[in-house]
C-alpha angles and dihedrals in degrees: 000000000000145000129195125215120200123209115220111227094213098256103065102283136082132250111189141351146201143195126240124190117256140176121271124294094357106216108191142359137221140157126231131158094253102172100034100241090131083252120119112236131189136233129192127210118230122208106180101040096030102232141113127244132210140189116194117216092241119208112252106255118271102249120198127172136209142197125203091222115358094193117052145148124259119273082025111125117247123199123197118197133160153182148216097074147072089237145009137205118190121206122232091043100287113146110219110262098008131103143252145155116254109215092205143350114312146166114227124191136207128207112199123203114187126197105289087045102259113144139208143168149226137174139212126193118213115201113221109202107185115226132264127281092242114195121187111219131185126171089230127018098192114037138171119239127289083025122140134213148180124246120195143152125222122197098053143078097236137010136214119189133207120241090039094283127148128232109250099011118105119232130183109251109221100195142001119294156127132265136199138188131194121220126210117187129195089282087059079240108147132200136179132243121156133175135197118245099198106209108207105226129232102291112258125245108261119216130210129258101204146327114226148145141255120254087263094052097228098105131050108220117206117211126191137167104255092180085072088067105051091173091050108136093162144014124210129210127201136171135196114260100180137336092358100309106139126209136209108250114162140346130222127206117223091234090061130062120291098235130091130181120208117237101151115113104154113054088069132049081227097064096196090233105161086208085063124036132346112261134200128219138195133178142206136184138214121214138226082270094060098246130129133236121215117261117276124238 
């Protein structure tokens, strides 16, 4: 046996209902505060089984909701949870207790029923800070070695760089490689930048292409591929003055011809003339960095 309860809507009319259980045959109806919580309940008469039934006006559940974290960063999970009630339903598509990542600041609100179907809410604002704009900077990107540079971030508050090195210090870069540092701002919020430092490497040894003479036979003329050594600035031409002993004779810029005849007979005792003697030659080269290769065969 079965009552039903209507629920005025506040203009003359009913929104919702729900049955309560009664005695048999329930005769007649009426409302009373019973239990002196300042709240009207109501009792039933009933005819057939001779008892009395009430239905206390229960309290709506006390909601309260909860976040794991309510100010994040953005791309940070985020789980709302809460209590106070048999089931929950969130708005904006969040499950109760499972997580999800809010894209911006919101509001979220929770509606409680408890277990004779009374409702109430409850709501819980997370805060959604964006990340830092996170630029890598070096005073140099390509360096000689032994060079030393100067690694910082700019758009945080601090910096923390990868390889053990400090913002702001400069440091000597052994090898090629790249650095990142990662920028927190006063939201603790952190972003990612990084930046290569490309190392040059010691210069090759050139080699010599051939050793030959001009069409009047009274110079040698030394010719090299200067396309093999990209970072070339110089070459260097020696010739051997006596027992191996090789002097500097000339010096070629990359930009010119590689090529160089030589023409010099008086810096040395030897004086390199192909009428006179066979002479041999080796070169070297300095690169962009100042440093020079070893001489070539």
């Amino acid at each position: 046996n079965y009552g039903q309860l209507l629920i005025g809507n506040g203009s003359g009319g009913f929104s919702s209902s729900f049955s309560f259980g009664v005695g048999s045959n329930a005769w007649s109806v009426c409302y009373a505060d019973f239990n002196t919580d300042s709240k009207p309940d109501l009792a039933t008469a009933n005819q057939a089984s001779s008892n009395i039934s009430i239905l206390l006006n229960s309290p709506p559940p006390n909601v309260i909701a909860y976040a794991t974290n309510t100010v994040v960063c953005i791309g940070t999970s985020v789980t709302l949870t809460s209590s106070g009630a048999f089931s929950y339903q969130w708005s904006g598509g969040v499950t109760n207790g499972v997580s999800f990542i809010p894209s911006s600041t919101n509001t979220y609100t929770v509606t409680g029923t408890d277990f004779n179907g009374c409702k109430n809410t409850d709501t819980m604002t997370i805060i959604v800070n964006p990340l830092p704009n996170i630029t890598a900077n070096s005073t140099a990107t390509i360096v000689c070695s032994g060079t030393s540079v100067i690694l910082t971030g700019s758009g945080a508050l601090t910096y923390t760089w990868t390889g053990g090195i400090t913002n702001g210090l400069a440091f000597t870069p052994s090898s090629t490689q790249t650095y990142s540092v990662t920028g927190t701002d006063s939201n603790a919020c952190k972003k990612t930048a990084s930046v290569i430092i490309s190392v040059n490497p010691a210069p090759p040894v050139p080699d010599i292409c051939m050793v030959t003479v001009d069409s009047l036979s009274l110079n040698n003329i030394i010719i090299w591929d200067k396309t093999l050594y990209a970072m070339t600035d110089t070459f260097l031409v020696y010739r051997d003055t006596a027992n191996n002993a090789y002097g500097l004779i000339g010096k070629v810029s990359h930009d010119s011809l590689s090529l160089f005849v030589d023409t010099v007979r008086t810096l040395y005792a030897a004086n390199g003339d192909p009428t006179a003697s066979s002479w041999r030659y080796k070169i070297a080269l300095v690169d962009s960095c100042g440093t020079t290769s070893t001489k070539s065969p």
